[in-house]
DRENDREN-524506 format. One line per field, with one value per residue (C-alpha): residue in three letters; x, y, z. Coordinates in pm, whole numbers. Example, Ala and Ser with C-alpha at 12.3 -4.5 7.8 and 13.67 -1.06 7.14 Angstrom:
<pts>
code	(ALA SER) $
c1	(1230 1367) $
c2	(-450 -106) $
c3	(780 714) $
</pts>
This chain:
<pts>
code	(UNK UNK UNK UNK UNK UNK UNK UNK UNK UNK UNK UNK UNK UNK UNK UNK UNK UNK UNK UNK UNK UNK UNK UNK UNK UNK UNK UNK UNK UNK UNK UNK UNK UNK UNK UNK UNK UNK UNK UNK UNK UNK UNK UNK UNK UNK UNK UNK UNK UNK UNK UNK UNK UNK UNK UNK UNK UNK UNK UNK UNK UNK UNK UNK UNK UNK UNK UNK UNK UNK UNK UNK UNK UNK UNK UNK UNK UNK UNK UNK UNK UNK UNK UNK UNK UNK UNK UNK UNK UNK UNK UNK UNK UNK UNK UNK UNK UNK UNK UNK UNK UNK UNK UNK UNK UNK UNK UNK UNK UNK UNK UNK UNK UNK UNK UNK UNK UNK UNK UNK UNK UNK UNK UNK UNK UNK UNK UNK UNK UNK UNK UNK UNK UNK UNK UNK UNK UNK UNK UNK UNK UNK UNK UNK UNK UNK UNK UNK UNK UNK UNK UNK UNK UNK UNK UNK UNK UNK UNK UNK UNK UNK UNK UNK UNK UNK UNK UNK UNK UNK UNK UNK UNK UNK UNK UNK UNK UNK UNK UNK UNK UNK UNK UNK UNK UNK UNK UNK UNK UNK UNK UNK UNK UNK UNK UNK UNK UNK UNK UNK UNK UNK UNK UNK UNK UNK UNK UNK UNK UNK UNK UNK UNK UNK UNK UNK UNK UNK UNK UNK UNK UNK UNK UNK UNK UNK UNK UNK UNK UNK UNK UNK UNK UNK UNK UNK UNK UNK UNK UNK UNK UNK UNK UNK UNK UNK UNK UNK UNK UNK UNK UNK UNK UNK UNK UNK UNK UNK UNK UNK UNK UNK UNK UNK UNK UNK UNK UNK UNK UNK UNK UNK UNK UNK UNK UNK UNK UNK UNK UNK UNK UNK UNK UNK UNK UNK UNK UNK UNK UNK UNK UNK UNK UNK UNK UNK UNK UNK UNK UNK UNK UNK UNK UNK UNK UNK UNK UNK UNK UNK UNK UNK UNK UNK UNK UNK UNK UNK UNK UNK UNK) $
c1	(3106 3245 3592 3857 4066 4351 4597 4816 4891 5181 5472 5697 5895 6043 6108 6471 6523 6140 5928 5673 5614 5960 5830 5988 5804 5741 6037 6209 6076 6128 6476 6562 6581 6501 6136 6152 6401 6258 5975 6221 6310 5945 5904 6205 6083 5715 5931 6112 5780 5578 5844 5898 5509 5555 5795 5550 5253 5532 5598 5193 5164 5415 5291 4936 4807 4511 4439 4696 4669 4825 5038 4903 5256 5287 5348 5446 5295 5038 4787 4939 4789 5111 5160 4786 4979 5176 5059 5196 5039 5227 5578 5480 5178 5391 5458 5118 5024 5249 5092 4747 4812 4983 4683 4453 4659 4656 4323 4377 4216 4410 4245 4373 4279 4400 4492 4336 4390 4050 3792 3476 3256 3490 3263 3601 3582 3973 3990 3689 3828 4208 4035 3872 4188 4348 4114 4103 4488 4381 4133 4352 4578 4370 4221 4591 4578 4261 4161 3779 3741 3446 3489 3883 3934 3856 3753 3692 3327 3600 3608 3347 3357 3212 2858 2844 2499 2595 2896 2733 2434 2720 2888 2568 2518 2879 2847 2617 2912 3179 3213 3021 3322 3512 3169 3197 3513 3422 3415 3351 3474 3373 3653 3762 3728 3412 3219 3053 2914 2569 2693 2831 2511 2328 2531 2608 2220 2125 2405 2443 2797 2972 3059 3403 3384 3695 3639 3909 3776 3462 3593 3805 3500 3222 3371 3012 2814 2592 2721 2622 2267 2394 2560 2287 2314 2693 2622 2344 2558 2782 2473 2534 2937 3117 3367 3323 3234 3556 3705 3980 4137 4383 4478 4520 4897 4804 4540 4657 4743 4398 4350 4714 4785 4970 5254 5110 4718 4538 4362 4130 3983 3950 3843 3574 3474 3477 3264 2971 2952 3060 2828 2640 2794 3029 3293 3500 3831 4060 4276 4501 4641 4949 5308 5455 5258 5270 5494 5184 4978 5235 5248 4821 4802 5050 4820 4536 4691 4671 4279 4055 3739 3888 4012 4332 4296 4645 4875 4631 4304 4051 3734 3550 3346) $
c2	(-3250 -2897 -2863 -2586 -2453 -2245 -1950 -1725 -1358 -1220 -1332 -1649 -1671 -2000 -1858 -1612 -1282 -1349 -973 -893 -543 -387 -12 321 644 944 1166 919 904 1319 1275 1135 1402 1221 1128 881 675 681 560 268 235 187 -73 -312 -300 -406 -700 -813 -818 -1022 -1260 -1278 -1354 -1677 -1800 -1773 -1923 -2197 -2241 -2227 -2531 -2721 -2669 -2796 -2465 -2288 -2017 -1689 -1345 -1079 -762 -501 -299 -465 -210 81 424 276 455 792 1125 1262 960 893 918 627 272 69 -258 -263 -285 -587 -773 -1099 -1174 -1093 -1280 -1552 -1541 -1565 -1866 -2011 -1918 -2107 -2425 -2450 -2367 -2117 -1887 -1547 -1174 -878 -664 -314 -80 136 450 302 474 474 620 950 1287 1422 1343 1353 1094 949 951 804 504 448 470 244 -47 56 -71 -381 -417 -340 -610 -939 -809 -823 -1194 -1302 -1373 -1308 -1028 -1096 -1017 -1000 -714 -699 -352 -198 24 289 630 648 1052 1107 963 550 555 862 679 408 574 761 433 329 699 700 341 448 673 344 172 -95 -333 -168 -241 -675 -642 -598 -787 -610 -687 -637 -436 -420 -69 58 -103 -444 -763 -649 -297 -495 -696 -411 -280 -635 -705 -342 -367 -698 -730 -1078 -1060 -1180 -1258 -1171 -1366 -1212 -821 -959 -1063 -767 -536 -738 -1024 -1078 -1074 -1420 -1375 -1734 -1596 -1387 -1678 -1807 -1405 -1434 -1763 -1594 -1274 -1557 -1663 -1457 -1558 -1789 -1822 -2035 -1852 -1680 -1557 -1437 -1611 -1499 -1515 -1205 -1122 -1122 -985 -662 -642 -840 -665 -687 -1048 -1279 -1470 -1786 -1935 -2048 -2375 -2369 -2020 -2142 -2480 -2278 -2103 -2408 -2637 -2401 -2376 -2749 -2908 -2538 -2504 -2689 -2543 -2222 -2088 -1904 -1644 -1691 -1336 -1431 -1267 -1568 -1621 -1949 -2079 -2040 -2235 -2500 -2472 -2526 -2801 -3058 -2928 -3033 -3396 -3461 -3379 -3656 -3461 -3386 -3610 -3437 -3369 -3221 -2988 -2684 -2817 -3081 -3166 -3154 -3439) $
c3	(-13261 -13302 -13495 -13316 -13540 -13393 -13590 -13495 -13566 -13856 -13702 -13611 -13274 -13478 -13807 -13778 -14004 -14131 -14033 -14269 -14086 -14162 -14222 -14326 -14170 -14349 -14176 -14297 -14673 -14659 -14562 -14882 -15147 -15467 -15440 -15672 -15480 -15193 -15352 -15494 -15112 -15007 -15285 -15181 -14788 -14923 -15166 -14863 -14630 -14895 -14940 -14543 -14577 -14853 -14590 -14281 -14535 -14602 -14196 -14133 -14405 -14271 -13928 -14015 -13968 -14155 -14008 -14035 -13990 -14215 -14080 -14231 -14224 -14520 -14770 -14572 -14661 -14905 -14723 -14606 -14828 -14947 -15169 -15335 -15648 -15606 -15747 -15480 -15597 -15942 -15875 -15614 -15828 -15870 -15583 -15414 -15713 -15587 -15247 -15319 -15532 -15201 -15018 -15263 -15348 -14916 -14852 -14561 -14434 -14415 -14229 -14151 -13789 -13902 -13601 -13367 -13575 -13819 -13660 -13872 -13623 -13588 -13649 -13771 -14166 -14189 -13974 -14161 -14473 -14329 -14210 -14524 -14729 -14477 -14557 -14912 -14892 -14750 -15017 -15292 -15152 -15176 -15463 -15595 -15392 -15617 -15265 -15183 -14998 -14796 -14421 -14406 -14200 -13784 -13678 -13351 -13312 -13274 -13031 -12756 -12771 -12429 -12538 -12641 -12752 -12963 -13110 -13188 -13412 -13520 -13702 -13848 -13989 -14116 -14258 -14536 -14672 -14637 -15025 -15032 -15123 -14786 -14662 -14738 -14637 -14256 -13937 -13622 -13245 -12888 -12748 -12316 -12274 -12405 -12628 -12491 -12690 -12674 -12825 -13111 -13127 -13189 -13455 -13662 -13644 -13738 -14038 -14112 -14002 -13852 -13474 -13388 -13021 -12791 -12484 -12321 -12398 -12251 -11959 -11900 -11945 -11817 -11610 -11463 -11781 -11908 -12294 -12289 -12351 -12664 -12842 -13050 -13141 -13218 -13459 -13628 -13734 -13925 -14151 -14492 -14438 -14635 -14397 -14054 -13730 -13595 -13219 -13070 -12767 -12561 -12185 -11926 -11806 -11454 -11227 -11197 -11570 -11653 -12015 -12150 -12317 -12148 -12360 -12414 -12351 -12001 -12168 -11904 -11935 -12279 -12276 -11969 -12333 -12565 -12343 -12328 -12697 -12779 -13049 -13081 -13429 -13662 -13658 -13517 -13602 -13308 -13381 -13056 -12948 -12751 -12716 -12832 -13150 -13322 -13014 -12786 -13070 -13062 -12659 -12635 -12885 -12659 -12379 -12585 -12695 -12295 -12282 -12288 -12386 -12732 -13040 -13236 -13644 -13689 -13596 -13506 -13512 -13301 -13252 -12898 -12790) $
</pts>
């Protein structure tokens, strides 16, 4: 049997006055004259974010869910260059502290997917060098969590700059200049516009890096592709991971708007997905990418207590028989 875990991404459409992405820009950090308190101001956004977090980690326990995924707005500014000189993690250390305890005690399994603005295959070093401070802040953050940091962020190959196969040597040269604890920290995924899941093959064999699998970007890219032929690829990229094998699901908003996600989960474009891997490895955990976050969870798990080809553990997870 194969256990399905499922979890969700940030934010609650259950939970009221709960964001953990509140966020200040940098017009708006100049417009205050006193640096300093605007700095103060930056700090009690980032307070009220973590502790919005505690209450989602509390929500995901009760729920029976273990898998959650971290905003990454949630200490705004940590990573723009005008403030390099600011310690963000102090002022906040208890209650990330607090958090990673939570974490722990609860066994779950937290990740960040940092946005499309990480682009580690960019020629242009500024942009280099951005992307690396960016997941230096996510770094610095479960470091603060005491929470292992190995493969926690999902990254895309990046910019296609006119020339894939270019791009893609291009990552591999720029990966030898990425820290090598930004380096653990990595995960990469198969995107729907350019780069495809044997473009990511090539790169996580080449460097080692686990493959998280979006069935929908597949689809949306290469609806006619056999990736059944690449899974035993896809497992195998998982090996040196202490974590469990890990996809994305999500469902397309229509036909004609086949790439954006839809608000909740077709169960039988993904039980078309689970079937063909059923028994193929132990376990998998499913970040679902829905509008309606852990609503859509809640939505596919009473479609799955209907199913007769699966046997329910709890509130997010099952195996498939």
């Amino acid at each position: 049997m194969t256990l399905v875990r499922l979890g969700y991404v940030a934010m609650s459409m259950e939970l009221k006055n709960a964001s953990p992405s509140q966020t200040m820009t940098f017009t708006q950090f100049q417009k205050i004259a006193d640096r300093d308190a605007a700095i103060r101001k930056l700090e009690r956004i980032a307070r009220s974010n973590l502790t919005n977090t505690l209450r989602l980690l509390k929500h995901t326990v009760a729920s029976e869910i273990h898998f959650y995924r971290l905003t990454s707005r949630l200490i705004p500014l940590a990573n723009h260059r005008e403030l390099l000189d600011w310690d963000f993690i102090m002022p906040i250390k208890d209650l990330l502290k607090e958090i990673g305890t939570y974490i722990q005690e609860h066994q779950l399994r937290v990740d960040f997917h940092p946005d499309h603005f990480v682009l580690l295959n960019s020629p242009n070093k500024d942009v280099f060098h951005q992307s690396i401070l960016t997941l230096k802040m996510h770094y610095l953050i479960l470091k603060a969590m005491k929470i292992d940091r190995t493969h926690r962020c999902v990254i895309h190959v990046g910019g296609k700059y006119m020339d894939k196969e270019k791009s893609l040597e291009q990552f591999i040269e720029t990966w030898m200049d990425v820290p090598t604890g930004i380096q653990k920290l990595i995960m990469l995924e198969n995107d729907d516009t350019s780069f495809t899941l044997e473009d990511m093959l090539y790169l996580c064999q080449k460097l080692n890096i686990p493959l998280v699998f979006d069935y929908h970007h597949h689809l949306a890219l290469h609806q006619d592709s056999n990736w059944q032929r690449h899974w035993d690829s896809i497992v195998q990229s998982w090996e040196h991971s202490p974590l469990p094998i890990k996809m994305h699901i999500s469902s397309p908003k229509s036909e004609r708007s086949f790439r954006h996600h839809a608000d909740y989960i077709d169960s039988k474009l993904f039980f078309d997905f689970l079937h063909e891997i059923k028994g193929s490895i132990p376990q998998i955990d499913c970040m679902i990418e829905a509008k309606q976050k852990d609503k859509a969870l809640f939505k596919l798990m009473e479609e799955i207590k209907n199913r007769d080809d699966v046997e329910v553990v709890d509130g997010s997870s099952f195996n498939l028989k």
